[in-house]
C-alpha positions in Angstrom: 15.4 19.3 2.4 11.7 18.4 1.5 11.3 15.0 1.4 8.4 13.5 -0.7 9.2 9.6 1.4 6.6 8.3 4.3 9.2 7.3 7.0 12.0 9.3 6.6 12.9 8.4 10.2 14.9 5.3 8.9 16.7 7.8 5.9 19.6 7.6 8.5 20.1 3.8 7.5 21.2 4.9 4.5 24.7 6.4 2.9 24.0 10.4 2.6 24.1 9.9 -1.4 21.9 6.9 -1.9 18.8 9.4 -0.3 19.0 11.6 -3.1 18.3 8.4 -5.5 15.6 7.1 -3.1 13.8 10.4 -2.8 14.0 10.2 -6.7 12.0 6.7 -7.0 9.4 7.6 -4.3 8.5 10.7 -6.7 8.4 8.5 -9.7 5.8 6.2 -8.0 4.3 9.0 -6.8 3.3 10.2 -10.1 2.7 6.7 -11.7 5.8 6.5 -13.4 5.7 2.9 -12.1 8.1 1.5 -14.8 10.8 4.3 -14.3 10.8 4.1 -10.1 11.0 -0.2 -10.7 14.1 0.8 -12.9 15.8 3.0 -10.0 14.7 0.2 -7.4 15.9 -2.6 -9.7 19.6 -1.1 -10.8 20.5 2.2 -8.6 19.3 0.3 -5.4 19.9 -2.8 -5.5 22.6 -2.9 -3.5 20.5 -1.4 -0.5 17.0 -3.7 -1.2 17.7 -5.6 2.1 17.8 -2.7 4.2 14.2 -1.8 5.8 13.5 1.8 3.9 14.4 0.1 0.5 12.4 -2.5 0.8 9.4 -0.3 2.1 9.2 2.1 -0.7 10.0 -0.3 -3.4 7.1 -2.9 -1.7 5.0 0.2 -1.6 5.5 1.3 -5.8 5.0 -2.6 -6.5 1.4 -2.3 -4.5 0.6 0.7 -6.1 1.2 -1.3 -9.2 -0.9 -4.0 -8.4 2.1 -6.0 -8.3 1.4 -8.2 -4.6 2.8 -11.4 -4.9 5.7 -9.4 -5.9 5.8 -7.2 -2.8 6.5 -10.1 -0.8 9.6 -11.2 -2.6 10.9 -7.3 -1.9 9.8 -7.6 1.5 11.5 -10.7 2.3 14.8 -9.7 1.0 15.5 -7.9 4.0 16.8 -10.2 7.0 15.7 -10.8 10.1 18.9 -9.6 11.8 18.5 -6.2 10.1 16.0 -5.4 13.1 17.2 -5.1 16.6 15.5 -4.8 19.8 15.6 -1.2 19.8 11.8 0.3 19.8 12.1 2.2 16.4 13.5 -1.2 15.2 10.4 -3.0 16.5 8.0 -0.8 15.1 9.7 -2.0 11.7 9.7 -5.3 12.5 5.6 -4.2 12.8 5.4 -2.9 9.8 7.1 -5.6 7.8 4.7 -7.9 9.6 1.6 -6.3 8.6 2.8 -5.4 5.5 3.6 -9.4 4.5 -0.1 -10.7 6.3 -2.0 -7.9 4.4 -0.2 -9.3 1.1 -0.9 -12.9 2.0 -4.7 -12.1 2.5 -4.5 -10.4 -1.3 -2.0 -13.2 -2.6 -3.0 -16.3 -0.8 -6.4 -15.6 1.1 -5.1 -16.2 4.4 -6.5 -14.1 6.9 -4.7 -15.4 10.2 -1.7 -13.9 10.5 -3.3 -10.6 9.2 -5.7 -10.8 12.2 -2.7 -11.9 14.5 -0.1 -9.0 13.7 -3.7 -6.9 14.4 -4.2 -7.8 17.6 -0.2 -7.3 18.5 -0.4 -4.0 17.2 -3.5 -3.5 19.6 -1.4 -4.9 22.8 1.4 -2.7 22.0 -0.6 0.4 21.7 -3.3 -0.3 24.1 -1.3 2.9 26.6 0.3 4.5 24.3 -1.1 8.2 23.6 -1.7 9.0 19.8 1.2 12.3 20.1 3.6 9.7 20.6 3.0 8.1 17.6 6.5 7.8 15.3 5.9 8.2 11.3 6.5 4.3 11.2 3.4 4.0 13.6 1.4 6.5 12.1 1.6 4.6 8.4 0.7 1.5 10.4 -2.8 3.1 11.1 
């Protein structure tokens, strides 16, 4: 199946028929149907907004829609026990944690744990070779 989602590694995290619905809300936002996908997000997945993917797309459509102190809320729906200390896990857990200090330096103009989750990123990375890179890591550049 073509899949029109960024990080389709972490699909597996979710029921077979929920993907389907997902899928259907990525496309929406990809063609600025902003209201329709936030409709999907906010009634056919709901039940799944605290699990990673979820959260990802539907933070991504809310920053496509300008929507960042918004994208926060989505973001922090999703528990910290929901990541584990396996490595696709921690690149995540990465993600998330650029993705929240980017929004606080548009939201809040705070620019130190933007800079902090940076310079992480660079000490994880510093030996790892650019083929290895997963699709998490690759929408983290």
């Amino acid at each position: 199946m073509l899949y029109h989602g960024t990080h389709t590694s972490l699909y597996k995290t979710l029921p077979s028929a929920v993907i389907p619905i997902l899928e259907d809300a990525i496309l929406k936002t990809r063609v600025r149907l902003y209201g329709v996908a936030e409709e999907i997000f906010s009634n056919k997945l709901s039940a799944y907004s605290h699990i990673p993917i979820v959260a990802l797309e539907h933070a991504e459509l809310l920053l496509h829609d300008f929507k960042c102190s918004r994208v926060l809320e989505v973001l922090d729906k999703v528990p910290e026990n929901a990541f584990t200390s396996n490595e696709e896990d921690c690149q995540v857990r990465q993600l998330f944690a650029i993705f929240r200090a980017t929004m606080r330096t548009q939201t809040e103009g705070i620019y130190g744990p933007a800079m902090e989750e940076l310079r992480n990123l660079q000490r994880a990375w510093a030996s790892k070779s650019i083929d290895d890179y997963s699709d998490i890591e690759v929408s983290l550049t």
